[in-house]
C-alpha positions, 0 to 999 in steps of 0.5 A, spaced: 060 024 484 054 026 487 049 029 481 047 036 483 040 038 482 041 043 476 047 045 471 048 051 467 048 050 461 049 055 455 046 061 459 041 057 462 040 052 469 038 045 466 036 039 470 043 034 471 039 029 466 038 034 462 044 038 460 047 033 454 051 034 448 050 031 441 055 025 440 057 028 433 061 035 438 066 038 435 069 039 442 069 030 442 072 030 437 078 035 436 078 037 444 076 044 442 075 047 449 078 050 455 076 048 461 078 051 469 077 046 475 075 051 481 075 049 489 069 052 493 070 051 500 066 050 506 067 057 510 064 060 517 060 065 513 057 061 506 062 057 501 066 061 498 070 059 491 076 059 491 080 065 486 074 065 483 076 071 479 083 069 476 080 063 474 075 065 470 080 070 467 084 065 466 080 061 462 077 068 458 085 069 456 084 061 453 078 063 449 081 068 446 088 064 444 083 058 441 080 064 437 073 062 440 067 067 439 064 066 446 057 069 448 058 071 455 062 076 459 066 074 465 062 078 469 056 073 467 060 067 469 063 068 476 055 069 477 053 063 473 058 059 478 056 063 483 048 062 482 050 054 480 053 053 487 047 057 491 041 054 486 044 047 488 045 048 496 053 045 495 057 047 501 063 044 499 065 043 491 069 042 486 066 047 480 068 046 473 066 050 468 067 048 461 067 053 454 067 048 447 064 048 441 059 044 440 055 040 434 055 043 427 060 042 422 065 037 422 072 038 420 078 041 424 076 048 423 071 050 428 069 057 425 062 055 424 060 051 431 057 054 436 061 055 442 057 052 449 058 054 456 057 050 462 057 049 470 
């Protein structure tokens, strides 16, 4: 994998070396995140993200039965994945974006960790 210039991570674009998480996550170590892996194709026109719209969807559906309290709407992810394709030159790749608790308390319960978005 070819490192991009930027990431977004948790509302905000990053450095690629910049975007890293405690060791002590809770997502680490209990798997306590949702995740979507999305094509963005090559087009005439520009790249375009493959059902960009249902995948984000789909993964709001998965915040909800995992009970996360998440920080941000589906409108402000599709732009987020939007913007990180464009801010990052990509013509053809694969986006990943990620919901998961971060560091915090310890233990099975996640309640009081905050959850993270990233792409």
């Amino acid at each position: 994998m070819e490192p991009t210039k930027e990431i977004w991570f948790d509302g905000r674009f990053v450095p690629w070396d910049d975007a890293k998480i405690h060791v002590l996550t809770h997502a680490l170590h209990y798997g306590y995140a949702i995740f979507e892996g999305i094509r963005c194709n090559k087009t005439p026109k520009g790249p375009a993200i493959f059902r960009l719209g249902e995948h984000i969807e789909r993964m709001m559906r998965g915040t909800k039965t995992y009970r996360m309290n998440l920080p941000y709407t589906e409108a402000e992810l599709v732009k987020a994945c939007l913007d990180t394709v464009r801010r990052n030159g990509l013509d053809d790749c694969y986006v990943r974006p990620i919901v998961f608790s971060s560091y915090g308390e310890m233990g099975v319960n996640p309640g009081k960790n905050k959850i993270i978005g990233a792409i």
